[in-house]
C-alpha positions in Angstrom: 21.8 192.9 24.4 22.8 190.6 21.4 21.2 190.0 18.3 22.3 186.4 17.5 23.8 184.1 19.6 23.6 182.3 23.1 22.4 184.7 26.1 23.1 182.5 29.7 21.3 183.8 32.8 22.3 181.6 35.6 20.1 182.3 38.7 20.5 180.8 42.0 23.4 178.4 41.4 24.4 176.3 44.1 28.6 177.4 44.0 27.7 181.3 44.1 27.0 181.1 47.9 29.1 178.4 49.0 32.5 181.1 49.2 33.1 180.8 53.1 33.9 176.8 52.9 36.5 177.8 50.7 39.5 180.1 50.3 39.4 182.6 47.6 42.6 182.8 45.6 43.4 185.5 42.9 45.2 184.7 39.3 48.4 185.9 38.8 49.1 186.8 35.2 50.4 183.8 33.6 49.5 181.0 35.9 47.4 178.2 35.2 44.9 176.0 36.7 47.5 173.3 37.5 49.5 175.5 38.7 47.2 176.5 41.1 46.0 173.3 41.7 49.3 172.1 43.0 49.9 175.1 45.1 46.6 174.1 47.3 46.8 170.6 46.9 44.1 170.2 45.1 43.4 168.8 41.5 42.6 170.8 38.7 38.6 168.9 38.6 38.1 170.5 41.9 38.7 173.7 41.0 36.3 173.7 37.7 33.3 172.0 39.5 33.4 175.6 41.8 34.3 177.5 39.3 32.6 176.4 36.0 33.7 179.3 33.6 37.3 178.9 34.5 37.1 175.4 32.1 37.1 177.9 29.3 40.1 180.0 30.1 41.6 182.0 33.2 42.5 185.8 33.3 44.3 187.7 35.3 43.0 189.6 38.7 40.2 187.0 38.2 39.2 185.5 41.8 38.1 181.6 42.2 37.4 179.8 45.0 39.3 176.7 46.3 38.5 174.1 48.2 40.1 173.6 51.4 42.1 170.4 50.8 41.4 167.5 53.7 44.7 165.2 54.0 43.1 162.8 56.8 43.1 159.1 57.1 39.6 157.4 56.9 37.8 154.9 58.2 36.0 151.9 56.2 32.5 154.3 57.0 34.3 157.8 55.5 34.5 158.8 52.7 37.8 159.4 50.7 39.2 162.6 50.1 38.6 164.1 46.7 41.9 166.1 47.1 45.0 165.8 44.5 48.1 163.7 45.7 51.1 165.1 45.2 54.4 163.0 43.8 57.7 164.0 43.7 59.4 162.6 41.0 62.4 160.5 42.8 65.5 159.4 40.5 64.8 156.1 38.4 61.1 156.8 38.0 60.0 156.4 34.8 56.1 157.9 33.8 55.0 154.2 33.6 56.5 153.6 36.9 54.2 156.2 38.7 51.2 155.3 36.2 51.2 152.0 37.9 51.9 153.1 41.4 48.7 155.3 41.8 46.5 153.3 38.8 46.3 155.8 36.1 47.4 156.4 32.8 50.4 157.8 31.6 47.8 160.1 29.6 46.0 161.0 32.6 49.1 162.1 33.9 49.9 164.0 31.0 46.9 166.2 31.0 47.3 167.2 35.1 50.6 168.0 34.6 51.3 169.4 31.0 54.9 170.5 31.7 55.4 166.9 31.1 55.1 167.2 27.4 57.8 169.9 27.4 60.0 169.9 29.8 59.9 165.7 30.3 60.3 163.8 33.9 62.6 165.3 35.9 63.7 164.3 39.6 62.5 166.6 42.2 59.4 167.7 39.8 56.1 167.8 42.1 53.4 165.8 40.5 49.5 166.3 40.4 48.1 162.7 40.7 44.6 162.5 39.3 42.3 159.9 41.3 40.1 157.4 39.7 36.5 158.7 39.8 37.4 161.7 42.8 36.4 159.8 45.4 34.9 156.6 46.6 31.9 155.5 49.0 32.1 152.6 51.5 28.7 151.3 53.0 28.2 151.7 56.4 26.0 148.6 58.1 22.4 149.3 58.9 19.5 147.6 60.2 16.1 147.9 59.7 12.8 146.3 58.6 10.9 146.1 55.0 7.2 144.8 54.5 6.4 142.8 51.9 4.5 144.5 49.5 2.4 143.2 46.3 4.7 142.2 43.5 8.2 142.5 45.4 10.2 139.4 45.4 13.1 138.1 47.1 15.5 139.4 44.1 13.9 142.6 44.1 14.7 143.3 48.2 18.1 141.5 47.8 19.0 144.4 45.5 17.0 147.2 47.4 19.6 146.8 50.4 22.2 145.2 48.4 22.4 141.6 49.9 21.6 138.5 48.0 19.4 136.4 48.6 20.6 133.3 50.4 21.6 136.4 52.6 18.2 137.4 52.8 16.8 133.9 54.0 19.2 133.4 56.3 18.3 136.3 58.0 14.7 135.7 57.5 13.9 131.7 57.5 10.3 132.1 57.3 10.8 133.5 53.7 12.7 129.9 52.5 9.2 128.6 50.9 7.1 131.5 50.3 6.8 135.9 50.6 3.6 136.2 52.2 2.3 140.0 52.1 2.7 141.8 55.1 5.3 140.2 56.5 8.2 142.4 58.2 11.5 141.6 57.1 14.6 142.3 59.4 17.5 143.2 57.5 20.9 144.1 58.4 22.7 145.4 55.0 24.8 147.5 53.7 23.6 151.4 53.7 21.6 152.2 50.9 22.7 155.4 48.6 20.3 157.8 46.8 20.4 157.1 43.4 18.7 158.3 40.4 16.8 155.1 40.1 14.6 156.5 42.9 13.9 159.4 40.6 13.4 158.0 37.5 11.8 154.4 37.9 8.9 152.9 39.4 9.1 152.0 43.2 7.2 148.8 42.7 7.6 146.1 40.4 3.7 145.5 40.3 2.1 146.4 37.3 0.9 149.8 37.4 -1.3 149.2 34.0 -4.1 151.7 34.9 -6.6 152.5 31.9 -9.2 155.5 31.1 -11.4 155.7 28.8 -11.7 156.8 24.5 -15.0 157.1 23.0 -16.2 155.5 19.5 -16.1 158.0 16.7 -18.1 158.0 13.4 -16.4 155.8 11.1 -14.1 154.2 13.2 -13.7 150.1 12.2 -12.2 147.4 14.6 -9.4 147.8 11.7 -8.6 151.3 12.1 -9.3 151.4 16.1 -6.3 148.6 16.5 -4.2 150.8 14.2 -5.3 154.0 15.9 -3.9 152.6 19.1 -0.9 150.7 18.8 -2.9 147.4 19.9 -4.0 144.2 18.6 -7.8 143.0 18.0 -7.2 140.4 20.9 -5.7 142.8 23.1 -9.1 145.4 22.5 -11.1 143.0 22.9 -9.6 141.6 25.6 -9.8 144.7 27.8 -13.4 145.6 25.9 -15.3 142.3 25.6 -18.4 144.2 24.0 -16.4 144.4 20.5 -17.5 141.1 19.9 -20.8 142.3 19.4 -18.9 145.0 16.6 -17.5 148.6 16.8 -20.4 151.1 17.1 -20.6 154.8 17.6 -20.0 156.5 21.2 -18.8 152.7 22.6 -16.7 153.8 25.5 -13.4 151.8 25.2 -10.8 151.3 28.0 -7.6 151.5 26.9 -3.9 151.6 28.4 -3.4 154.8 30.4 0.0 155.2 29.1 -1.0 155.0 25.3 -0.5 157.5 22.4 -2.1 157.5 19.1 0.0 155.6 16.8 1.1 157.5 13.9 3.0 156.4 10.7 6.4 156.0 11.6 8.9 158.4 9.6 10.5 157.6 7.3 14.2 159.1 8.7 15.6 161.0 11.3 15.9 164.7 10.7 18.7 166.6 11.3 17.7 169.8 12.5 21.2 171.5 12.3 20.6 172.1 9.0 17.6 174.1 9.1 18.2 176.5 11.8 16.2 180.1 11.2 17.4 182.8 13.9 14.5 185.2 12.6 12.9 185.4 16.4 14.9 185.0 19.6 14.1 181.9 22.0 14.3 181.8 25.5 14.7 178.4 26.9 14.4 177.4 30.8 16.1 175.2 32.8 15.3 174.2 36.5 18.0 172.1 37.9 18.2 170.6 41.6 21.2 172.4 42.7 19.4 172.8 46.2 21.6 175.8 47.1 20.2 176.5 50.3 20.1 173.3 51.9 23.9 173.0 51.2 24.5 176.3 52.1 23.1 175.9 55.7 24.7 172.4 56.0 27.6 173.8 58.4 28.4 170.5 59.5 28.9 169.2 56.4 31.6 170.2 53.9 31.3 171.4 50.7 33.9 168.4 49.3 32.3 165.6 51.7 28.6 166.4 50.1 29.9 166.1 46.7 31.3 162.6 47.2 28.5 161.6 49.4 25.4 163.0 47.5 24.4 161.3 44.6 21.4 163.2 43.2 23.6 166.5 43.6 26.7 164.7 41.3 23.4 163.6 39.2 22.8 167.3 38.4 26.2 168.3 38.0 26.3 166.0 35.4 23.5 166.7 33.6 24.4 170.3 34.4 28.1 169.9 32.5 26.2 168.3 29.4 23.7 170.6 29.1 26.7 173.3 29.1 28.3 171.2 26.4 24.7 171.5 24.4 25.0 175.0 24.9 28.4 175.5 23.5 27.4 173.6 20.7 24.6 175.7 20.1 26.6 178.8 20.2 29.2 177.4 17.7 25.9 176.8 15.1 24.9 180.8 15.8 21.2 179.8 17.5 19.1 182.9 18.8 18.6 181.8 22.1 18.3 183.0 25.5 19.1 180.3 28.5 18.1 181.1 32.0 19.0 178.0 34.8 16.9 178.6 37.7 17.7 176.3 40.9 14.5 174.4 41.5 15.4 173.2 45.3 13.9 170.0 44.8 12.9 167.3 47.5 10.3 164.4 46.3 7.3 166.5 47.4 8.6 170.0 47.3 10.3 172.7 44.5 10.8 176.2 44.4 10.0 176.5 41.0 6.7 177.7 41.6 8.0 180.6 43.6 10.4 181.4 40.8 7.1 181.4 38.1 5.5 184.0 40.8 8.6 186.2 41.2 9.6 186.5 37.7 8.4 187.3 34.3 8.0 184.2 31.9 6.1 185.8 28.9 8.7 185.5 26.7 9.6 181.6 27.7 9.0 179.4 24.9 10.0 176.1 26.7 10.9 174.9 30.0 13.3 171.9 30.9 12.5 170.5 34.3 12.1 169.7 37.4 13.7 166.1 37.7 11.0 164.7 40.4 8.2 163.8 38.1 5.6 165.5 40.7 7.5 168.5 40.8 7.5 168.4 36.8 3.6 168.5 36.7 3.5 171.3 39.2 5.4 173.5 37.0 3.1 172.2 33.5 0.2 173.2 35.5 1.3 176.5 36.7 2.5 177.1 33.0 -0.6 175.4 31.5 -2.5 178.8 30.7 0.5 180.0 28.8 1.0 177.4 26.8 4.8 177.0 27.5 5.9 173.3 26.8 7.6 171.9 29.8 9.9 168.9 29.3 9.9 166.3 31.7 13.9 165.3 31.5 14.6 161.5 33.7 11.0 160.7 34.9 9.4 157.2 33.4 6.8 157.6 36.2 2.9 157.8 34.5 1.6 161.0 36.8 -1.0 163.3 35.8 -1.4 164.7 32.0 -0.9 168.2 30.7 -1.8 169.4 27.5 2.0 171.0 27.3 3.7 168.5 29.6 6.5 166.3 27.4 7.7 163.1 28.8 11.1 162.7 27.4 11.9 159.2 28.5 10.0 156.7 27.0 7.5 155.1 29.2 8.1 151.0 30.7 4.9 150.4 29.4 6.5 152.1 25.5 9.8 150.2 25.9 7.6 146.0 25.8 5.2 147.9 23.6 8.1 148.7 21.2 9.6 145.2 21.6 6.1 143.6 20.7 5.8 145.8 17.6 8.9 144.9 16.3 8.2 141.4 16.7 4.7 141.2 14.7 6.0 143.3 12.0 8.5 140.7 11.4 5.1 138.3 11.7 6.6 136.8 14.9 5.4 133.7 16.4 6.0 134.8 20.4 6.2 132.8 23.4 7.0 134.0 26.5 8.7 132.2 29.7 7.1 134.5 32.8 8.9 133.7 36.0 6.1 133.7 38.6 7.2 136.0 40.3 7.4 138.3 37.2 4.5 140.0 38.1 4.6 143.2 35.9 5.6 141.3 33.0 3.1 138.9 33.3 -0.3 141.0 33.5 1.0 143.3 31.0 1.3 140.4 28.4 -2.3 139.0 29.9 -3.7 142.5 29.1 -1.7 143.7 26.2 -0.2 140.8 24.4 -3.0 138.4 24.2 -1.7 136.6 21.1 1.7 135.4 23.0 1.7 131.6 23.9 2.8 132.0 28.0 5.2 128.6 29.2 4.3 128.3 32.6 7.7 128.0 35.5 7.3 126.7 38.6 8.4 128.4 41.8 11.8 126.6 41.7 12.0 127.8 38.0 11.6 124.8 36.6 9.6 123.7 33.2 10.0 121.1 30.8 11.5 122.4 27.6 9.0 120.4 25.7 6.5 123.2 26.6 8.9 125.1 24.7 9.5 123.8 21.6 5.3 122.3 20.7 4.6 125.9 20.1 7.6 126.4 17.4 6.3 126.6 14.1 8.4 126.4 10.6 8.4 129.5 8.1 7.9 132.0 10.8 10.4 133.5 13.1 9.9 132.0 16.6 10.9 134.7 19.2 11.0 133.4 23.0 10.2 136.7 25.5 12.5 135.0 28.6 11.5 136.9 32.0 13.1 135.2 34.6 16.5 136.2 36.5 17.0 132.3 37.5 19.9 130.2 36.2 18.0 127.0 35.7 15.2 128.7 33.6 18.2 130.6 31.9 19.9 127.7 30.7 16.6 125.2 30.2 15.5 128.1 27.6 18.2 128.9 26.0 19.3 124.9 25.6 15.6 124.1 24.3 16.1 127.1 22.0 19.7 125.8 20.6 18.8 122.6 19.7 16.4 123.1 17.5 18.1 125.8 15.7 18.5 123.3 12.8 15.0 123.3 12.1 13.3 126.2 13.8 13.8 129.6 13.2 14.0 131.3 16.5 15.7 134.4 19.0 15.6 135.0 22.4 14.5 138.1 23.9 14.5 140.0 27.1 11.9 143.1 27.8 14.5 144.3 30.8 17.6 144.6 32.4 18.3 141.2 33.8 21.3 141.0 35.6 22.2 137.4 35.8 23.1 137.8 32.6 26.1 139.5 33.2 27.3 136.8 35.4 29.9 134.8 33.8 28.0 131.8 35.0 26.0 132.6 31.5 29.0 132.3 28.5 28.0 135.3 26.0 28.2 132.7 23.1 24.9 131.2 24.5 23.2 134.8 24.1 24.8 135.7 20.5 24.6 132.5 19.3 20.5 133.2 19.8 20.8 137.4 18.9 19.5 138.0 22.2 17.4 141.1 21.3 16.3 143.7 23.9 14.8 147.0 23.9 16.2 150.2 25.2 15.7 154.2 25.9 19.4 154.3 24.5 22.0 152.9 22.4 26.1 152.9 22.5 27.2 154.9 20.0 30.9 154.9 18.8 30.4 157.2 15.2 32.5 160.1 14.8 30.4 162.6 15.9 29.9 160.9 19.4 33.4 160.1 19.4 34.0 163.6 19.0 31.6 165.1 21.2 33.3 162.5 24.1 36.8 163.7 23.3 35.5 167.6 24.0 33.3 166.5 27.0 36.7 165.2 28.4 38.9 168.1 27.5 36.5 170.6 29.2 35.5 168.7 32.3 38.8 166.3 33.0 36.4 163.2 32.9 34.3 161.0 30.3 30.7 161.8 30.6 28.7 159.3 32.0 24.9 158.7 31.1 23.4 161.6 33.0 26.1 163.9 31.6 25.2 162.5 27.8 21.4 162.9 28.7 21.6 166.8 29.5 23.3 167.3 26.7 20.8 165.3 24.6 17.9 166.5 25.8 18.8 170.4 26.0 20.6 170.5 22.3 17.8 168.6 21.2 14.9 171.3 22.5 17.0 174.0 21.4 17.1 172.8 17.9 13.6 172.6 17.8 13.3 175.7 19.5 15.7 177.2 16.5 13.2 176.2 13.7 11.4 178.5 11.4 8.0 177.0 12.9 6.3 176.3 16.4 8.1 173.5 18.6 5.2 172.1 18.5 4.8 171.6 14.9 8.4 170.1 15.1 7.3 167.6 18.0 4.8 166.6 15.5 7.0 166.5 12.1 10.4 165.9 13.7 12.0 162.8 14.5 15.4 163.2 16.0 18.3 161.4 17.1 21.0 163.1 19.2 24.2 161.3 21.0 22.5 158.1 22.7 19.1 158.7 22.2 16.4 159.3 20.0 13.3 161.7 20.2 9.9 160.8 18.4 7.3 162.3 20.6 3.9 160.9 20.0 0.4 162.8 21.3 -1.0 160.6 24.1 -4.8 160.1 24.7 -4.8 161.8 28.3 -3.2 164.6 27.1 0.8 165.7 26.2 3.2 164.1 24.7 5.4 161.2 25.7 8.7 160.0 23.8 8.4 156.8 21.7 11.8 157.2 20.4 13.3 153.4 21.5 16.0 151.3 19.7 15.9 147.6 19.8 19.0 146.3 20.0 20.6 142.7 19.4 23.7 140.8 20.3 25.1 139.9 17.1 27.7 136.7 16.9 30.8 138.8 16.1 30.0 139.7 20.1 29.3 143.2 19.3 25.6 144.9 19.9 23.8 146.2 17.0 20.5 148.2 16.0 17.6 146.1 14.1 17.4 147.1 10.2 
């Protein structure tokens, strides 16, 4: 149909069959979508999450679908209606007057209603009122039971059903002193929401460091095994105790499940913009968890009500407006590229992705983006296995089964301490790690990994003597301190043992996860910076121009900043389509090309089971001018 540019097939969308929850309303020549807004009290966002070609310009005789506006009080269990508010403008009011009233901006307001601009405030004028974030959850109480399972811990169940955990003991005093396994909490809390951590993360925090097995080749050293794969002679021999005896030929090694054969690193990001070739046409394929049906025989439920109560299905929206937004880019840079989006019905076990391979004709599909569930993923790399069609895990850190042409796009847990430690001995790093008990998955990967870190013991209270600190410092190296321990005491025992003997020590504290205490103003920021906290990190902020500027566009099309799945589809799907768009095989790219796009970073690495998995991760640093920064 076209020779060059950006062909979109959009099959089995979720809005196309969603018409009779809604009333259908036809443009008049020379309206606009405020206009129409207003007229069904509605705002403007409403309207373009039904009716996603509309953010690009209405015509006349064109027919879009409304949502029916709800205008009912709530209860502390409802959920608020998305639905605009309407203000008219009453004599005296000033912009900054109603800004305050309803908690916006007088920007905000400016962009619902751009008569403003033009015409000014006026009394009697009728208002569009933007709201916050469109709507807004409150947690219904629920009670119900957890067992203790290996490696959970009172922190990790506190934030599971969103109590603390003096709440937790005091509903459970048999807990005070210990977590025995197997024991049945009761627990009355606030209702939990799907959200994508359930998708994307691990649903235990015990370590999940499975190995398999790499065979000796001819030639291969203790030297260039260790540089092979990413670990250190300790760590080798550690998990292979028969290398003391020396490296022969056809040893069977175990090694980290999870690994990839190290490579040299490059030496820069490319930017594949630049070398675009449009001599063949691409197709690329998305599947996206719009789940269609299952809304579409909801007749209970409306429309507006599952958008503010579903969280996966905001989750795909939002990667579903950024992948739009890679889209757009890549028809402003002239790529050859056919998109298909394919609704992949998704639940945790199920997809009908598999049905959609069956029913339609994927010979000319040169990559595939999805499903989100990481089991549903693998289905679709096997079924596409034979014909060699690379299919791109996008939000999954899970470790499942291995493909030959399955890509795991976000960096594994397992990648993210690897990175951390890498950084660390390049710099010739003396490490020494605080491990909260409790810390099980940090602890046995450093016991298995890591076997040249010095571990500080903490008792159960969190308690150690910072002595046991500071007799492992030593002078003309850099003395990092691995802190894994979400407890105030241990927080400020570390940090203070650290601090005083900054005079004669070089040293930096370092965290391998999130760790929310942190955040807590209990810990002042000056006691992290002063120490360049350093962390690593799937992602980084990013405030240059061209991320400025893709924000500012993301905003004018959708009426809302993007939020991290929104910045993720675009990454992800500019990112394969520039690779797609090169005058050689994505896979030669994979292997050549390391890219950076608006908040992350793609250097896929071959792994030893078979794919590819993404090592590209940034470590990051609290710098004393309070700002974070990326290592040089």
């Amino acid at each position: 149909m076209f020779k060059k540019g950006i062909y979109i097939v959009v099959l089995m969308f979720a809005t196309s069959v969603l018409a009779q929850n809604y009333t259908k309303h036809k443009v008049a020549k020379g309206e606009t979508i405020t206009q129409i807004a207003q007229k069904y009290k509605v705002t403007p966002y409403d309207i373009y999450k039904l009716n996603p070609d509309s953010q690009s310009g209405i015509q006349p005789d064109a027919i879009l679908l409304i949502p029916k506006s709800i205008e009912k009080e709530v209860k502390n269990d409802e959920v608020k209606t998305a639905s605009a508010k309407i203000h008219e403008v009453q004599p005296k009011e000033t912009l900054y007057s109603i800004s305050k009233e309803y908690k916006v901006s007088i920007e905000e307001l400016e962009e619902e209603n751009p008569f403003l601009k033009t015409d000014g405030l006026q009394p009697g004028q009728k208002l569009t009122i933007p709201s916050e974030f469109k709507f807004v959850i409150h947690k219904a109480k629920i009670r119900t039971t957890h067992e203790v399972v290996a490696g959970d811990t009172k922190y990790s169940i506190s934030k599971k059903y969103g109590i603390s955990v003096e709440e937790l003991e005091k509903q459970n005093p048999e807990i005070k002193d210990n977590l025995p396994v197997g024991f049945k909490l009761k627990i009355n809390s606030s209702e939990k929401a799907v959200t994508t951590a359930d998708v994307v993360k691990p649903k235990t925090e015990a370590y999940q460091g499975n190995t398999l097995e790499y065979t000796v080749k001819s030639g291969e050293t203790m030297y260039s095994l260790t540089k092979l794969l990413g670990l250190s002679e300790a760590s080798l021999i550690g998990l292979n105790p028969s290398l003391k005896e020396g490296v022969k030929e056809g040893m069977i090694l175990k090694v980290p499940a999870t690994l990839s054969f190290s490579k040299e690193t490059k030496n820069s990001l490319k930017d594949l913009t630049k070398s675009i070739s449009n001599q063949k046409r691409k197709e690329l394929v998305l599947f996206l968890p719009f789940n269609a049906s299952k809304i579409q025989n909801d007749t209970v439920t409306s429309i507006s009500e599952r958008l503010k109560k579903d969280k996966f299905l905001n989750m795909t929206l939002d990667f579903y407006a950024g992948a739009l937004m890679a889209i757009d880019s890549a028809k402003v840079l002239g790529m050859n590229l056919d998109i298909k989006i394919y609704d992949s019905q998704e639940t945790k076990n199920s997809t009908s992705a598999l049905s959609v391979i069956s029913n339609n004709d994927f010979s000319s599909t040169d990559a595939v983006i999805g499903p989100f569930y990481q089991v549903n993923v693998e289905k679709v790399a096997d079924a596409l296995e034979n014909k060699n069609i690379p299919v791109i895990s996008p939000l999954s850190r899970d470790e499942g089964k291995s493909y030959k042409n399955l890509f795991q796009s976000m960096p594994h847990a397992d990648a993210v301490k690897g990175a951390m430690f890498s950084y660390m001995q390049s710099k010739n790093g003396n490490i020494i790690a605080v491990i909260d008990p409790k810390k099980t998955s940090i602890k046995e990967y450093i016991q298995d990994f890591q076997k040249d870190v010095k571990v500080v013991g903490v008792t159960d209270k969190g308690g150690f003597v910072a002595d046991s600190i500071k007799k492992h410092f030593v002078k003309d190296r850099i003395n990092y301190v691995v802190m894994a321990s979400e407890k105030t005491g241990t927080i400020f025992t570390t940090t203070s043992a650290m601090s005083s003997v900054m005079k004669d020590y070089q040293v930096q504290l370092v965290i391998l996860e999130p760790n929310e205490t942190l955040d807590f103003e209990e810990i002042a920021l000056s006691r992290l910076t002063k120490l360049k906290m350093a962390y690593p990190s799937a992602t980084k902020d990013n405030d240059s121009d061209e991320a400025q500027k893709f924000e500012r566009a993301f905003k004018k099309k959708n009426k809302i900043l993007p939020n991290q799945y929104a910045v993720r589809g675009f990454d992800l799907t500019f990112d394969t389509m520039l690779r797609l768009a090169q005058d050689k095989p994505f896979e030669e790219s994979i292997n050549d090309d390391a890219t950076e796009q608006v908040e992350s970073k793609f250097d896929y690495a071959k792994k030893i089971s078979g794919g590819y998995t993404n090592n590209g991760i940034y470590i990051l640093y609290y710098d004393e001018d309070l700002t974070i920064k990326q290592v040089q």
